[in-house]
py3Dmol code that shows the C-alpha trace and the ligand (Angstrom):
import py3Dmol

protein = """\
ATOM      1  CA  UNK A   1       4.826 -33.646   1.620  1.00  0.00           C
ATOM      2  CA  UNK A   2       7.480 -30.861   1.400  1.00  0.00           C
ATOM      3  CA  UNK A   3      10.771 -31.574  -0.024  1.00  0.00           C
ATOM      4  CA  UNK A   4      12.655 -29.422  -1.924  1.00  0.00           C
ATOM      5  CA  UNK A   5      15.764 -30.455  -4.585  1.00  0.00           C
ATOM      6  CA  UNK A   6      19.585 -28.496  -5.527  1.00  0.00           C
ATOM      7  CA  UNK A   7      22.059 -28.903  -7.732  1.00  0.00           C
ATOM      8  CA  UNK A   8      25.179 -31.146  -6.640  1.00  0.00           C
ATOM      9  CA  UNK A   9      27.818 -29.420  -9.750  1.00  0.00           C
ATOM     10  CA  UNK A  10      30.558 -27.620  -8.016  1.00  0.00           C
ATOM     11  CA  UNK A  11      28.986 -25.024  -5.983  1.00  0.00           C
ATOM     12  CA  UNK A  12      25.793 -24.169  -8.354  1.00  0.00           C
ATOM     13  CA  UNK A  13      23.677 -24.266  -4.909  1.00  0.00           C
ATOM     14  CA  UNK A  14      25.539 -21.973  -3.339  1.00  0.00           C
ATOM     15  CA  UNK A  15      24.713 -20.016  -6.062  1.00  0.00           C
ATOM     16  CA  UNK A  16      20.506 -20.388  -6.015  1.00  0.00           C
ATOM     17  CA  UNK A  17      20.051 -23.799  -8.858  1.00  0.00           C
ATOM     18  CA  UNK A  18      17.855 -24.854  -5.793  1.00  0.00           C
ATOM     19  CA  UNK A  19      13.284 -25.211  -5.599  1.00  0.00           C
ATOM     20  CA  UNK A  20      10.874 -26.042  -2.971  1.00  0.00           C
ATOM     21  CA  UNK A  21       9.374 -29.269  -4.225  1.00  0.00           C
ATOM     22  CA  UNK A  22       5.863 -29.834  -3.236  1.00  0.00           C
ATOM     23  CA  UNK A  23       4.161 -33.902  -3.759  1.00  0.00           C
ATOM     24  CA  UNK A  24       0.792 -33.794  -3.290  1.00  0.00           C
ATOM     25  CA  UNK A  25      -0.815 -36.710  -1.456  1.00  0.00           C
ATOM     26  CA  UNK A  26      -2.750 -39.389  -2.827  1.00  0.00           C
ATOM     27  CA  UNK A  27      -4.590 -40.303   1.007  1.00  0.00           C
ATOM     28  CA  UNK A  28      -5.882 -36.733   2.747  1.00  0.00           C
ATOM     29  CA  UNK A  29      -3.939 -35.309   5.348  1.00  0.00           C
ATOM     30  CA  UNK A  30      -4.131 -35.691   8.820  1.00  0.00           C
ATOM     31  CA  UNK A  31      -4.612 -31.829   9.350  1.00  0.00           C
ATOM     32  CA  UNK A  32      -6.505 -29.444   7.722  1.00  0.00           C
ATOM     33  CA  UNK A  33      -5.739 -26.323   6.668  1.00  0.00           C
ATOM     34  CA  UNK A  34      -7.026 -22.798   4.185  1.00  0.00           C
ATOM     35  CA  UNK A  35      -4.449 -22.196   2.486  1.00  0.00           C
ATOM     36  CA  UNK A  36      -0.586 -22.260   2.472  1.00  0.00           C
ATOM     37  CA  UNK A  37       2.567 -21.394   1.330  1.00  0.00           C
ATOM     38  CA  UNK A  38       5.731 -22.134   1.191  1.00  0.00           C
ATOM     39  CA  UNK A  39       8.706 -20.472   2.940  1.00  0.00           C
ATOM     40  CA  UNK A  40      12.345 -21.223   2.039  1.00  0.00           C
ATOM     41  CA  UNK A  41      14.697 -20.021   3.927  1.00  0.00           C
ATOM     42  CA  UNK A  42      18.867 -19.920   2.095  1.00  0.00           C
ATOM     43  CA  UNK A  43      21.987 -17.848   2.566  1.00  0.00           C
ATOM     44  CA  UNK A  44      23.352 -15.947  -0.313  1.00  0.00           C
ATOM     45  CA  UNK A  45      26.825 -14.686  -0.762  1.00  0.00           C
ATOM     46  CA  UNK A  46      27.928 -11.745  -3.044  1.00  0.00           C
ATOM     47  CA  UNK A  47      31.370 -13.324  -2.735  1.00  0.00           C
ATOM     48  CA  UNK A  48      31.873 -16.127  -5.443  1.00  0.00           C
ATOM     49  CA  UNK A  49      31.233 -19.632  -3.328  1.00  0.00           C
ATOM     50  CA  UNK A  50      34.902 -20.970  -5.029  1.00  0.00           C
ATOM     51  CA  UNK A  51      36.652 -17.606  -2.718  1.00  0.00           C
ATOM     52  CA  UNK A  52      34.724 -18.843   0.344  1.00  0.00           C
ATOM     53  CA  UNK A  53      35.752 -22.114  -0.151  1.00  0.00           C
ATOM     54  CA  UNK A  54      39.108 -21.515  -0.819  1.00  0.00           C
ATOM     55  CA  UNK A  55      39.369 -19.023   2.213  1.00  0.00           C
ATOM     56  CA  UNK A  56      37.647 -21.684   4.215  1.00  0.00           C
ATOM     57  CA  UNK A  57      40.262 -24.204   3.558  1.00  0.00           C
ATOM     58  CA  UNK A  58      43.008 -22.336   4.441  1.00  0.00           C
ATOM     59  CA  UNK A  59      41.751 -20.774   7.783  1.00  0.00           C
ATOM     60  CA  UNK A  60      38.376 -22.581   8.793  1.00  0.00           C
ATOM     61  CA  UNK A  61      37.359 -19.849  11.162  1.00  0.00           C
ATOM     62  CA  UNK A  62      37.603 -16.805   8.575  1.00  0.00           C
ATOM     63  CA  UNK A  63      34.272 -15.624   8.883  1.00  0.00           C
ATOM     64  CA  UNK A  64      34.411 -16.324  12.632  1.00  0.00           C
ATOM     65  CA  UNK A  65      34.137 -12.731  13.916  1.00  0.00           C
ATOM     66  CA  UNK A  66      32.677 -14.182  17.413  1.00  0.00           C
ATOM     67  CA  UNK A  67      35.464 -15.438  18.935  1.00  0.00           C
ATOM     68  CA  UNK A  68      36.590 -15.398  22.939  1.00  0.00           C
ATOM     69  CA  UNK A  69      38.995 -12.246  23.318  1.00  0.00           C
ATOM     70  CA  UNK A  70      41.274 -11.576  26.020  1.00  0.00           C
ATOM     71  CA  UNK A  71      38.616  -9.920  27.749  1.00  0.00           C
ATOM     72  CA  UNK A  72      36.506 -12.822  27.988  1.00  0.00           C
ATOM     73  CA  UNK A  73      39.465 -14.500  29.697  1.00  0.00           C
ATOM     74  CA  UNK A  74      39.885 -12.085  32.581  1.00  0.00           C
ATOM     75  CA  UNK A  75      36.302 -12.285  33.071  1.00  0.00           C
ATOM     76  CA  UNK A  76      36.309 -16.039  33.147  1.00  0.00           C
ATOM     77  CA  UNK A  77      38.752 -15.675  35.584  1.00  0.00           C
ATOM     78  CA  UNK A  78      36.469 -13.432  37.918  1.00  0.00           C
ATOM     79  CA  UNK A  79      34.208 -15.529  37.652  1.00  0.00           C
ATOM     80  CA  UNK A  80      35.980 -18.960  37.727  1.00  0.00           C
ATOM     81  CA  UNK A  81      39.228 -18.537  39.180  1.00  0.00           C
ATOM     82  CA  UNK A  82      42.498 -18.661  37.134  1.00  0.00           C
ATOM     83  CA  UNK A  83      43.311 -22.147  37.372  1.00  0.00           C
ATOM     84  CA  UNK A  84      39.482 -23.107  35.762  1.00  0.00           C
ATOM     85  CA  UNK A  85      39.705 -20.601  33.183  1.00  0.00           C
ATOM     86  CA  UNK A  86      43.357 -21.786  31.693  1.00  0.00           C
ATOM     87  CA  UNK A  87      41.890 -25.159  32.342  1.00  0.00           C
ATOM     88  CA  UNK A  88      39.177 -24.508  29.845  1.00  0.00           C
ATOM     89  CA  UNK A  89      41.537 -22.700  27.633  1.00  0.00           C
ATOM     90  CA  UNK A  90      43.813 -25.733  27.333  1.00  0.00           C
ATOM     91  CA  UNK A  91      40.764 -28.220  27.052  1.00  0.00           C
ATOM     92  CA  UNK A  92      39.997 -26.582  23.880  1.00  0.00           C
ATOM     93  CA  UNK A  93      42.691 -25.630  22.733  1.00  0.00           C
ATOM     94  CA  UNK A  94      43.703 -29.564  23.343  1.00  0.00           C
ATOM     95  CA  UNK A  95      40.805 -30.457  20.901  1.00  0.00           C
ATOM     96  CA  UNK A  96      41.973 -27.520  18.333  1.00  0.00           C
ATOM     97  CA  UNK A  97      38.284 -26.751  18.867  1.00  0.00           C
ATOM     98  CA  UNK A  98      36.160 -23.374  18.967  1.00  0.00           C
ATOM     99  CA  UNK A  99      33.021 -22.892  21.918  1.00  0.00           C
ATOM    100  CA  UNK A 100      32.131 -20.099  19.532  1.00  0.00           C
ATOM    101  CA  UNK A 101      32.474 -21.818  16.329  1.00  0.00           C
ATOM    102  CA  UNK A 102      28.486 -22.001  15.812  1.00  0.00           C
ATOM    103  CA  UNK A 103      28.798 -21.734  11.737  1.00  0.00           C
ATOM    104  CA  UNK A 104      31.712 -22.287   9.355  1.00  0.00           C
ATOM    105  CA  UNK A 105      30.369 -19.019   7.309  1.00  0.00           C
ATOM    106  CA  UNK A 106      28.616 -16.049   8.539  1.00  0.00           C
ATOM    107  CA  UNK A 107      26.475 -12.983   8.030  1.00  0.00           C
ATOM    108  CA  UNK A 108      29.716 -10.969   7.536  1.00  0.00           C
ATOM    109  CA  UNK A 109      29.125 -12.651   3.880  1.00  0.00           C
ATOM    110  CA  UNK A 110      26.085 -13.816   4.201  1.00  0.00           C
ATOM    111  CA  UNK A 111      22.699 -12.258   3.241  1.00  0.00           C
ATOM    112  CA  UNK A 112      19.808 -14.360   4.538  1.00  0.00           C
ATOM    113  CA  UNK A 113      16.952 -14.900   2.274  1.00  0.00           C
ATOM    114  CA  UNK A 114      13.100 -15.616   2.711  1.00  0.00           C
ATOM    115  CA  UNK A 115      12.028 -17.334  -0.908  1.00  0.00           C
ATOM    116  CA  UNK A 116      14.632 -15.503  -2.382  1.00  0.00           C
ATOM    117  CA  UNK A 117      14.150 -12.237  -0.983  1.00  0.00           C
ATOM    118  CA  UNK A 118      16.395 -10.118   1.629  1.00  0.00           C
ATOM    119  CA  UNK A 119      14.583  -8.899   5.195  1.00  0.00           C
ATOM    120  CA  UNK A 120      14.674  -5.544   3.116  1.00  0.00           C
ATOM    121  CA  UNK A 121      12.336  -6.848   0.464  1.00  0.00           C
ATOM    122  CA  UNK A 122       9.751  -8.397   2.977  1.00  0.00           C
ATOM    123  CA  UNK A 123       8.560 -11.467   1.206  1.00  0.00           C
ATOM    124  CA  UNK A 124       4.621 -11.269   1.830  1.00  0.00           C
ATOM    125  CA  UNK A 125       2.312 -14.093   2.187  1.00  0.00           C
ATOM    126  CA  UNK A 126      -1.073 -13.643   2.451  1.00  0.00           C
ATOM    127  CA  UNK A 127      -3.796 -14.841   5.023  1.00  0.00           C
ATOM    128  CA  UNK A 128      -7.553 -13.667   6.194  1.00  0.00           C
ATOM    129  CA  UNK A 129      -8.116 -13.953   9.583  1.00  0.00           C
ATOM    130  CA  UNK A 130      -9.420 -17.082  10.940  1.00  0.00           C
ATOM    131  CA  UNK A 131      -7.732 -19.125   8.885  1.00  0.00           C
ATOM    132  CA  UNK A 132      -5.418 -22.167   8.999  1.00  0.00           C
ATOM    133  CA  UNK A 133      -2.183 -21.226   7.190  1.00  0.00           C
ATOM    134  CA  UNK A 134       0.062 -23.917   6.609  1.00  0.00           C
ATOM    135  CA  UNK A 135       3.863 -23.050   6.149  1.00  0.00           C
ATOM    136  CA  UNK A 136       6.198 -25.331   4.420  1.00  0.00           C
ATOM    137  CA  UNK A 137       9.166 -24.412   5.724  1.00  0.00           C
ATOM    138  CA  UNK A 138      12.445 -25.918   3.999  1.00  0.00           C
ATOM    139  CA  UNK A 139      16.193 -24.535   4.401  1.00  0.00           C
ATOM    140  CA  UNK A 140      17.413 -24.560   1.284  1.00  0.00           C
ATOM    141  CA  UNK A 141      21.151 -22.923   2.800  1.00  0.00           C
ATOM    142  CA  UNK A 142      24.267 -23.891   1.820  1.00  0.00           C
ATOM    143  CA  UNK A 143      25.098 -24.248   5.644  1.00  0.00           C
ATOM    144  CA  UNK A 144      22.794 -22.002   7.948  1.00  0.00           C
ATOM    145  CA  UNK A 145      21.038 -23.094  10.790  1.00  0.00           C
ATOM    146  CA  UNK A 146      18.133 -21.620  11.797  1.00  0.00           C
ATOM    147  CA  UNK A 147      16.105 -20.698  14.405  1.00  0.00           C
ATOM    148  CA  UNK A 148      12.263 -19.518  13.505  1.00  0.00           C
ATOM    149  CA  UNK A 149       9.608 -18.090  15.047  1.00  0.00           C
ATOM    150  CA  UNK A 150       6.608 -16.166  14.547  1.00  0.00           C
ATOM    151  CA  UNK A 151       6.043 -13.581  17.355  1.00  0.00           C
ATOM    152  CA  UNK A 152       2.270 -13.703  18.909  1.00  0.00           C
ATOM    153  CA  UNK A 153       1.431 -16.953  16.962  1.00  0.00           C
ATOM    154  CA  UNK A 154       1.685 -20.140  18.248  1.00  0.00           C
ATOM    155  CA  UNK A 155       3.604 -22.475  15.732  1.00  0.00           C
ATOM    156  CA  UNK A 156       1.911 -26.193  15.105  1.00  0.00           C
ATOM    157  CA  UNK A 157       4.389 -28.422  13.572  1.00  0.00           C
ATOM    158  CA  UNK A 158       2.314 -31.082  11.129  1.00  0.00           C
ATOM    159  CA  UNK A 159       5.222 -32.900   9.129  1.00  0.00           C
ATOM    160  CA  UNK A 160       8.867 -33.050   9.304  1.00  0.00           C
ATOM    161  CA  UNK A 161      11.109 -33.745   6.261  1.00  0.00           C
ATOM    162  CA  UNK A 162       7.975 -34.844   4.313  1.00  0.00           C
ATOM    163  CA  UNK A 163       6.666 -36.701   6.950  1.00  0.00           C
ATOM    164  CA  UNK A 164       3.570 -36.517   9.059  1.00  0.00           C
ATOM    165  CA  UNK A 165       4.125 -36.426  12.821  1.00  0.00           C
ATOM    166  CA  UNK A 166       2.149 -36.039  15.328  1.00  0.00           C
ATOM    167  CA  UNK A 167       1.082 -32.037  15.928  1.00  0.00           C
ATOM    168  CA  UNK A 168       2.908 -30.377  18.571  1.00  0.00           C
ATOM    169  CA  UNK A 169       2.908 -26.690  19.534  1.00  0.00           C
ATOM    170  CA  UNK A 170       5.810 -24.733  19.625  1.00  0.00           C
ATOM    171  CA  UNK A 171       6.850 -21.148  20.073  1.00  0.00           C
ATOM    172  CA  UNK A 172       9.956 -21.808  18.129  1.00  0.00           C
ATOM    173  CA  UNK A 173      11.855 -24.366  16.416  1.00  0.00           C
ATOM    174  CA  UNK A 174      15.425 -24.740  14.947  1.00  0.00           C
ATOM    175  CA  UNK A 175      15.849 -26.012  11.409  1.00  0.00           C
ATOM    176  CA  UNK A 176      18.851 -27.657  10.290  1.00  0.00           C
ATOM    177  CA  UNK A 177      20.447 -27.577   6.635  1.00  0.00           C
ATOM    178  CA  UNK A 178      18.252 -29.477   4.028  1.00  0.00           C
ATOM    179  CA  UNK A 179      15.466 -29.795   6.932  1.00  0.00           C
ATOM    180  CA  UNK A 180      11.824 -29.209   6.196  1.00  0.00           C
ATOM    181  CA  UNK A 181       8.963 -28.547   9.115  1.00  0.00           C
ATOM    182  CA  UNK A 182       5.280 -27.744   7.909  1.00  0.00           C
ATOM    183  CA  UNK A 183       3.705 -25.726  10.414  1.00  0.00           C
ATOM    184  CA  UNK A 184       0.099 -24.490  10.851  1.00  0.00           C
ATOM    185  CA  UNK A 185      -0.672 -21.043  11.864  1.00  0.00           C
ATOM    186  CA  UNK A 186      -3.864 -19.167  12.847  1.00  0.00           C
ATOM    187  CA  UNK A 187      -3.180 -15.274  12.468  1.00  0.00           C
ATOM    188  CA  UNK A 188      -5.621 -13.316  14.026  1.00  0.00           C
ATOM    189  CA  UNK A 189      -6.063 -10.172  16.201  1.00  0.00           C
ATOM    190  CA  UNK A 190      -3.388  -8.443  14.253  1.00  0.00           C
ATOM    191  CA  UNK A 191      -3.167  -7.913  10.524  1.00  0.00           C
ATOM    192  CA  UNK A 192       0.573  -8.662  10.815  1.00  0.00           C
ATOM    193  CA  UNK A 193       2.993 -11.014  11.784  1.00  0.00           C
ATOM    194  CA  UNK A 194       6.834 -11.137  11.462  1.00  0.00           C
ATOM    195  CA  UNK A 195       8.295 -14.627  10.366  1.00  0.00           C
ATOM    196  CA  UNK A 196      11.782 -14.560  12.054  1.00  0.00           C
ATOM    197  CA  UNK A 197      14.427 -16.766  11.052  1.00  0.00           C
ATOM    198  CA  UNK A 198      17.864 -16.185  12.454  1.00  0.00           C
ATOM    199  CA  UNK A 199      20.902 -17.499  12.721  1.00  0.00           C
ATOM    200  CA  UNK A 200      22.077 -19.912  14.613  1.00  0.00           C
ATOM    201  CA  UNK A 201      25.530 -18.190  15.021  1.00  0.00           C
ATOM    202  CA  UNK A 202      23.236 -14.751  15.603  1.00  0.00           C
ATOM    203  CA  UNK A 203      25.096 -12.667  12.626  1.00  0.00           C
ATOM    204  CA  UNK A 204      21.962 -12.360  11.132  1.00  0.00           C
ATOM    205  CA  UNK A 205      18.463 -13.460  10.152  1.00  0.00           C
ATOM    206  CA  UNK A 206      15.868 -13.819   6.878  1.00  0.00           C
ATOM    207  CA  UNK A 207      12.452 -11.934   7.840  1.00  0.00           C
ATOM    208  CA  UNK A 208       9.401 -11.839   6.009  1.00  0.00           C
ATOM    209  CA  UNK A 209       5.366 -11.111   6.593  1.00  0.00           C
ATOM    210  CA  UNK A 210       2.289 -12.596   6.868  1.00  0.00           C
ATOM    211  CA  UNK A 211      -0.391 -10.127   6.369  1.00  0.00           C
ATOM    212  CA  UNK A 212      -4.245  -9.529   5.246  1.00  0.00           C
ATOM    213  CA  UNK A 213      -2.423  -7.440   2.758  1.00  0.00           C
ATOM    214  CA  UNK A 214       0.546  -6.602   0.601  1.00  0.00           C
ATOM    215  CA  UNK A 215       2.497  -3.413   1.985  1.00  0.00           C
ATOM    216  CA  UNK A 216       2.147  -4.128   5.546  1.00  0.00           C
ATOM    217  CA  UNK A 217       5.080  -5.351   8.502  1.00  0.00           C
ATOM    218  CA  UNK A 218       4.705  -6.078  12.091  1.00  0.00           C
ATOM    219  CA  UNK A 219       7.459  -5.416  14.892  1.00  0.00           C
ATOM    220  CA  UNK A 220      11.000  -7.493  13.275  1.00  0.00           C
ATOM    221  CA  UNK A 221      12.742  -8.462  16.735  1.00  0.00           C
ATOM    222  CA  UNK A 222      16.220  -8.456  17.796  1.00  0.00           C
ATOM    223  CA  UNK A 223      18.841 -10.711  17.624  1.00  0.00           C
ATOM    224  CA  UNK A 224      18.938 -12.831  20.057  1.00  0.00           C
ATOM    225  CA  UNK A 225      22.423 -13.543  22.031  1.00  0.00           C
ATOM    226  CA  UNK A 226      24.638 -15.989  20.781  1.00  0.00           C
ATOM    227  CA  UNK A 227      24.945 -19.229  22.606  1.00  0.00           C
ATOM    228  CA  UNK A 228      28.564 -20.393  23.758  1.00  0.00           C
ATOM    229  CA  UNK A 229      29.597 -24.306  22.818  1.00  0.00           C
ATOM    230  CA  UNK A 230      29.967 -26.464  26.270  1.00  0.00           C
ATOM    231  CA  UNK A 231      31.926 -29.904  26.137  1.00  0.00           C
ATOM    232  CA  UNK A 232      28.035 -31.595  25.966  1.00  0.00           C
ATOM    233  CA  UNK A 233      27.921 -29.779  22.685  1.00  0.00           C
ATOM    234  CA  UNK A 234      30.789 -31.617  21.752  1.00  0.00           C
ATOM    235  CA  UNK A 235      29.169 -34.883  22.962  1.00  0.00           C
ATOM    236  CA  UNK A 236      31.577 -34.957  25.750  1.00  0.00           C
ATOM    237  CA  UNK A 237      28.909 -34.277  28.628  1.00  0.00           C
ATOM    238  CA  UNK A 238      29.617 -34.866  32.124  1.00  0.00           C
ATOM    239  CA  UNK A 239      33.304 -35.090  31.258  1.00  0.00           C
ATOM    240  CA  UNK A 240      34.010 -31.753  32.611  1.00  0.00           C
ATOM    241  CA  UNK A 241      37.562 -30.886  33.593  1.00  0.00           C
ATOM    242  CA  UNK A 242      38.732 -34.509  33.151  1.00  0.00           C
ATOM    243  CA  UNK A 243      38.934 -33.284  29.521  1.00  0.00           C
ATOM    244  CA  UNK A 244      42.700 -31.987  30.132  1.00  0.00           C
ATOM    245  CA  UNK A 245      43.475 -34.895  30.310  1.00  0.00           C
ATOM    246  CA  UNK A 246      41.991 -37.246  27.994  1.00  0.00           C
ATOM    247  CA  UNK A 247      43.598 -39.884  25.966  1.00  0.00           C
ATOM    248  CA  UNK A 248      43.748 -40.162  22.535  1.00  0.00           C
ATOM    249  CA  UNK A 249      40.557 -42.059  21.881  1.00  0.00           C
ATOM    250  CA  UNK A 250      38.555 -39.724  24.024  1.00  0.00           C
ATOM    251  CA  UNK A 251      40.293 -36.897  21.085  1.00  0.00           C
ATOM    252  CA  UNK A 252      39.522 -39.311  18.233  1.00  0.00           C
ATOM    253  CA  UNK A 253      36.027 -39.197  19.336  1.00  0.00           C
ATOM    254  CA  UNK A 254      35.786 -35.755  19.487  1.00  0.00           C
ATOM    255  CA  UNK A 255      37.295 -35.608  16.056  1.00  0.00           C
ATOM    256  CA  UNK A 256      33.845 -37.504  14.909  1.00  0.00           C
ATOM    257  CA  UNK A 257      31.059 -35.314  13.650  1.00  0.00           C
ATOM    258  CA  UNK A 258      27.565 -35.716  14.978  1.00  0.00           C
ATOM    259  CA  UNK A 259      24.942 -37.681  11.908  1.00  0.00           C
ATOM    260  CA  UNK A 260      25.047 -35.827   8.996  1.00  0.00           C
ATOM    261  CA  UNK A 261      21.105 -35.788   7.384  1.00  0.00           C
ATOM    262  CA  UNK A 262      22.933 -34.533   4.205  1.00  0.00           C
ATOM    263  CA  UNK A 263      25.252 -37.753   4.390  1.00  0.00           C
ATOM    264  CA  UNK A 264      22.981 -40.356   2.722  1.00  0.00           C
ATOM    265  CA  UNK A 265      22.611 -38.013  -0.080  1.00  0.00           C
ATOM    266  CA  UNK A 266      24.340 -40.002  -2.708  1.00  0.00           C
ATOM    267  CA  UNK A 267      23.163 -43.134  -2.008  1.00  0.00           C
ATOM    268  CA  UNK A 268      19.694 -43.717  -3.645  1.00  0.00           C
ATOM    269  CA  UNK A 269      17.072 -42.085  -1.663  1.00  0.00           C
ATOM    270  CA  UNK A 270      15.737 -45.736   0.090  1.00  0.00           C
ATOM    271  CA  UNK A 271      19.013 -46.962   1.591  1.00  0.00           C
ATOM    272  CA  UNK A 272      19.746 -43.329   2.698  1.00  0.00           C
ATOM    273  CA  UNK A 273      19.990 -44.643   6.456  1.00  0.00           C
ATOM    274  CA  UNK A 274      17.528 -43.311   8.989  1.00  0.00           C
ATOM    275  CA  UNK A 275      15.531 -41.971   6.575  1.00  0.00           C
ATOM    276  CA  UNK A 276      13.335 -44.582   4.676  1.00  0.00           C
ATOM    277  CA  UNK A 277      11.289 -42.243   2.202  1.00  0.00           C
ATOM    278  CA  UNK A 278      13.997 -40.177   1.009  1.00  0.00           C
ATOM    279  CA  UNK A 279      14.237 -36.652   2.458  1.00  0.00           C
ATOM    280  CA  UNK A 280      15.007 -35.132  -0.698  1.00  0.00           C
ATOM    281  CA  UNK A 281      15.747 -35.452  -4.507  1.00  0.00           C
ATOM    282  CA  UNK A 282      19.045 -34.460  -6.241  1.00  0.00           C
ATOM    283  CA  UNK A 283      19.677 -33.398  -9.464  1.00  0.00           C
TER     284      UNK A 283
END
"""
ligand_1 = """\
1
CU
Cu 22.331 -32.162 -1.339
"""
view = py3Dmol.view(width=600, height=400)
view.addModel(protein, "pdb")
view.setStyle({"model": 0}, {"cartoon": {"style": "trace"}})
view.addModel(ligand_1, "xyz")
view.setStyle({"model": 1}, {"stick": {}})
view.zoomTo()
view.show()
């Protein structure tokens, strides 16, 4: 399956000690496929990762350059009424939370690469038409989320974090830190496709090509809008307004972070819980 491996000294990850790491199966595969290759998608910084951290730690929304303005306020109160909109204001403010706080760093730092390369450099793979191509995606970021997508090609997602499951079709799929998805593609009809990775926070993406040849690039789309954190996000659905006014536990909860897949990372690979075969190695 696809897995890939990093370095855990200081920040040497941040800085690129990281490789896709590809175990051949002893059974055959439930799929078949022509060729493949693998695409591994990481954030690079030109900054040294010790200055982001440090920054980080002393204001956690530095890089934050997405945040609600006074302007969003009066229009939130258009829209909402005044007494909603200070509502919400105080809600979060209440949880010394962010509904734009979609990444702790972003592309104002950030350069996202495609096996190493920037959009700039178009990392090429190659395909002839009517085959099976089978991607083996794996973020390899420091902390970028991702979402991917290949316009005109339908994406058929064959394995998750090493793991067969069964195929399903998407037209695009979000991949989390230290994630893998292996995806089969058939290009045809055009001798170009875009692979478009951006984002989650929207302040930029990694791009590269599949083509018949080197030298060639189809259409690279837009950035899509940013999405805006709701209390659900927070895992405080159906709460709504009630929020306000919640007690301490209710704020203690929302202190909690969601599962962390990188969490069982120091325990040996089989007691790493929810995740029996080990989604990774460290070195
Ligand atoms: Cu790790």
């Amino acid at each position: 399956g696809t897995y890939w491996c990093h370095s855990h000294s200081g920040f040497q990850e941040q800085r690129g000690l990281y490789g896709p790491l590809v175990i051949e199966p002893r059974e055959p595969e439930p799929f078949e496929y022509d060729r493949e290759h693998v695409v591994m998608l990481t954030d690079w910084t030109d900054e040294s990762p010790e200055r982001v951290f440090a920054k980080l730690k002393k204001r956690s929304d530095y890089y934050n350059f997405q945040q609600r303005t006074v302007g969003d306020f009066f229009r939130d109160v258009r829209t909402q009424g005044l007494k909603d909109a200070l509502a919400d204001r105080k809600m979060w403010g209440e949880m010394r939370m962010n509904p734009r706080d979609l990444a702790d760093v972003s592309g104002y730092t950030y350069t996202y690469l495609m096996n190493g390369v920037a959009p700039a450099g178009n990392w090429t793979g190659l395909f002839k038409p009517g085959e099976r191509v089978r991607l083996r995606f794996i973020n390899g970021s420091a902390m970028s989320y991702f979402d991917v997508r290949i316009p005109g090609l339908k994406l058929t997602v064959v394995a998750a974090d090493g793991q067969y499951v069964h195929p399903v079709a998407v037209d695009e799929f979000r991949i989390a830190t230290a994630e893998t998805y292996d995806v089969i593609v058939e290009p045809s009809g055009q001798d170009a496709f875009t692979i478009f990775a951006q984002s989650m926070d929207r302040t930029g993406f990694a791009a590269g090509t599949i083509a018949v040849r080197e030298g060639l690039r189809a259409v690279v789309p837009e950035l899509d809008s940013r999405a805006m954190l709701t209390m659900a996000d927070m895992g405080h659905g159906g709460m709504g307004h009630e929020m306000g006014a919640m007690g301490n536990e209710a704020q203690a909860a929302a202190a909690q972070k969601p599962a962390d897949p990188h969490a069982g990372h120091t325990m040996p690979p089989a007691a790493a819980p929810g995740n029996p075969a080990g989604g990774q190695a460290a070195f």
